[in-house]
N, C-alpha and C positions, 0 to 999 in steps of 0.2 A: 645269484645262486646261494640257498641257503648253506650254511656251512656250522648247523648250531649241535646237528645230532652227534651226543659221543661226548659233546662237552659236560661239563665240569664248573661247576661254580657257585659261588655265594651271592645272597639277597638278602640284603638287610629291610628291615620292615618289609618285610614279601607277602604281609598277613590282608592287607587292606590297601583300598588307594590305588596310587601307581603302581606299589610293589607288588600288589598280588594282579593286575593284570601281568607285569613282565613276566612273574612268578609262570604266571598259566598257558603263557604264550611260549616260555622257554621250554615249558615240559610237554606243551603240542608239539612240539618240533624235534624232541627228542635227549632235549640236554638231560644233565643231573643237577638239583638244586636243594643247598642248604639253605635252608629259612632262619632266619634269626629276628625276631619281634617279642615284647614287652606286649602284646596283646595276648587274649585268650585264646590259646590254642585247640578249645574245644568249640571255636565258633563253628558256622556250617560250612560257610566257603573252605576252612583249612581242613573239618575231616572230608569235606569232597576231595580235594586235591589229594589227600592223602590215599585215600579207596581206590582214585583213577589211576595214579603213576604209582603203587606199591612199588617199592624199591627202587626209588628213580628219584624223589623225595623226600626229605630227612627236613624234620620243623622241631626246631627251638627255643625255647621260653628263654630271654636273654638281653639285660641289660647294655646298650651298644657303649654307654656313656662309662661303664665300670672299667678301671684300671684292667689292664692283661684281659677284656674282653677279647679284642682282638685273636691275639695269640690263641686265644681256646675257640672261635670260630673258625679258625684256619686248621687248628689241628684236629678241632672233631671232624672237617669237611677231609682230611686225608686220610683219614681212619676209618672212613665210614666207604667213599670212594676213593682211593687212591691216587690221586690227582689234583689238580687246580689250573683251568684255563681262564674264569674270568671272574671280576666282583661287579655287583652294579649294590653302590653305594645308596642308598634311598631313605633309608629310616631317618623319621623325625617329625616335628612339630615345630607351630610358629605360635611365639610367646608374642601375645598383644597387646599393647599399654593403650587402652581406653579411657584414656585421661591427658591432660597437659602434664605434659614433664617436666613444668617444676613440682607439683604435686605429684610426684613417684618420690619416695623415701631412697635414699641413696645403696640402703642395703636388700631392696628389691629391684635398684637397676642393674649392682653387682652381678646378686645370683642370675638372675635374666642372660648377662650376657656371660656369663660363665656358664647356664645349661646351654645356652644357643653353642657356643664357641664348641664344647663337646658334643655336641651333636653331630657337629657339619666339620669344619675342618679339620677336629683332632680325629673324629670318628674314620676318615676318608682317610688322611694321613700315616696313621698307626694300622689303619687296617690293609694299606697298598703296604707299607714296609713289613706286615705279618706274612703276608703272604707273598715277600717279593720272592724270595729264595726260591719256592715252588716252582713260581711263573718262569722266575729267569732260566730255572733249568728243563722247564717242559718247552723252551722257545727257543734253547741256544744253537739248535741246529735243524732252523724251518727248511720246511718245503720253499721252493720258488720256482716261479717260471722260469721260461725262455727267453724272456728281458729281465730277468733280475729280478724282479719283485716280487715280495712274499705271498706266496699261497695261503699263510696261514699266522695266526701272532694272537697272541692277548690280548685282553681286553678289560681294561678298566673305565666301568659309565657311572658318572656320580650325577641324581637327580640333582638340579640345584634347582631356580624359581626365577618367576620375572623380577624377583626381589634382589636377585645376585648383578641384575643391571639395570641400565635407568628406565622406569621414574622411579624417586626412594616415598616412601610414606610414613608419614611421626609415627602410627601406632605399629610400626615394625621397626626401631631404630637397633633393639639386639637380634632380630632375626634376620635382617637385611645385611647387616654387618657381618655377621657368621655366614650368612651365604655368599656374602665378597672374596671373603678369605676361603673358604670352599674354592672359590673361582681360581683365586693364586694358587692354592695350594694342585691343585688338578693340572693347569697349566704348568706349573713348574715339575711335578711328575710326569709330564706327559717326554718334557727334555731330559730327565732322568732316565725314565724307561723306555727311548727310542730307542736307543742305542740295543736293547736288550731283546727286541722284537717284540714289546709290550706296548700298547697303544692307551693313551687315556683323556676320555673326551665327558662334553657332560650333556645333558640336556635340559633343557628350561623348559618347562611346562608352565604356562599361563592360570587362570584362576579353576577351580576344580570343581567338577558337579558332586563334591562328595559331600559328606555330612558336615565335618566340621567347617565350611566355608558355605554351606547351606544355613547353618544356624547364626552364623556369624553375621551374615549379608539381611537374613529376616528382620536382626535386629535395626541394623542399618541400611533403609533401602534406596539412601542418597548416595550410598557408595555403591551401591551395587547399579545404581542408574547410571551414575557416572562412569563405571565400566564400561557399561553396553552403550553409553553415546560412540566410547571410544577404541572399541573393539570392530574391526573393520571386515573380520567374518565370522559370521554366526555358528555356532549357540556361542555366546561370550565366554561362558562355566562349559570347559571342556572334559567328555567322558574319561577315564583314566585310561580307556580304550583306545585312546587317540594317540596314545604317543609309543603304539605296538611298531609302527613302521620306522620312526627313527631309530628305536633301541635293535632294530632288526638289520638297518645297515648298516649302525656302530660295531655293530657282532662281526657283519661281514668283511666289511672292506677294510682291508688292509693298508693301506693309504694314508689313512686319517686320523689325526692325533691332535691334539691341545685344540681341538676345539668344541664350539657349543652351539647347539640346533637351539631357537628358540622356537617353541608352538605354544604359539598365545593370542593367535589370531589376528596379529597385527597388533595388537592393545600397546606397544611400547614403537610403533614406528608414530611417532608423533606428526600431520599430518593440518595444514589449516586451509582450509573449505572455505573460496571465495566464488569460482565460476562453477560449481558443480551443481548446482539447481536445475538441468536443463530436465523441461517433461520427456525427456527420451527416454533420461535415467525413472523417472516415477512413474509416466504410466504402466497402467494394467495391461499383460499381453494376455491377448484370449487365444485358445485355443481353437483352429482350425480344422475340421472334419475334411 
């Protein structure tokens, strides 16, 4: 049962990608969402959202990686609605070294893993302790059932990537690594804010049918083969649209904390293929009138 209408919350990068289907799936259902993205605000997808849910949506032009970002995305979101039920942490980019690594200059592996690091765990970290105050106290006295368990609780979802677990790849070695620590950082919040009736889980999304992993993969289409040997259900490059039903049970269920959905298709259950040739599996089935 959905339990999203009424709510209350923030989306980082909510402009594009992943962020703007959760973005449009949270304000079909009835929530309230602060946008906060470093994109153009005047593209078409953000003034549609904006036209559809008047007063129900509030978009920000807004550096996530800036000192006391945080703090000013929490306060314009309670000033604007009066509340805070949930974050789902998503903004970012992956820095890619298209080269061997000893040919990277040492003070472009630096900055590399100094923008990755602020993207993903301090962005996720600074931004659950911006807004924990809010949370803890719109939670400290939930609903519950007739056995005890909660009807209702926060919720913190940080996008992380097949990159936050294995297989690692050289041309991601700062963004793989910020998405690790992402990983600690969420799980170890998750045993911080149980206690508090605030839940925090992430989800992994696999490789993405979006622009920037489209231009990425043209270049390279031995890595992009080598996905699709290894992706076990098709399309390989998944919609952003696909990962609407895990972020929909994360909202609901009360239950579940410190962990992480992966949808990547399989691509990371590693898998070796000795008896599996039978023509059972490959013939053509015809269809039957």
């Amino acid at each position: 049962m959905s339990n999203i209408s009424g709510k209350v919350g923030i989306v980082t990068g909510g402009t594009s990608g992943f962020g703007l289907a959760i973005t449009r799936h949270l304000l079909y259902k009835g929530a309230k969402v602060s946008i906060f993205s470093v994109d153009d605000l005047r593209n078409e997808s953000v003034v549609s959202l904006v036209n559809q849910y008047k007063g129900r949506v509030m978009v920000n032009n807004l550096d996530i990686t800036e000192k006391n970002s945080s703090e000013l995305m929490v306060q314009k979101t309670i000033t604007r609605f009066g509340k805070l039920n949930f974050l789902i942490v998503n903004a970012g980019f992956a820095i890619r070294f298209e080269k061997p690594f000893p040919d990277l200059s040492n003070n472009q592996l630096y900055e590399s893993l100094e923008i990755q690091f602020k993207l993903f765990p301090i962005a996720l970290a600074t931004l659950a302790h911006a807004a924990s105050v809010y949370l803890i106290e719109e939670y400290k006295n939930p609903k519950r059932d007739k056995n005890g368990h909660l009807m209702e609780s926060g919720s913190i979802i940080v996008t992380l990537s097949e990159a936050a677990l294995l297989p690692l790849r050289d041309d991601l070695i700062a963004y793989a690594a910020a998405k690790k620590a992402a990983l600690s950082v969420m799980q170890t919040l998750s045993g911080i804010f149980g206690e508090k009736n605030i839940r925090v889980n992430g989800i992994a999304p696999g490789f993405a049918n979006t622009a920037g992993p489209k231009k990425f993969y043209s270049r390279y289409p031995q890595i992009k083969d080598y996905i699709d040997s290894k992706t076990h259900l098709k399309p390989s490059f998944m919609s952003p649209e696909s990962i609407i039903p895990a972020v929909e049970y994360l909202m609901n269920d009360n239950y579940v904390t410190g962990q992480v959905i992966t949808l990547d298709g399989g691509f990371s259950n590693e898998i070796q293929s000795y008896f599996q040739k039978s023509s059972i599996f490959n013939r053509e089935t015809k269809n039957s009138i």
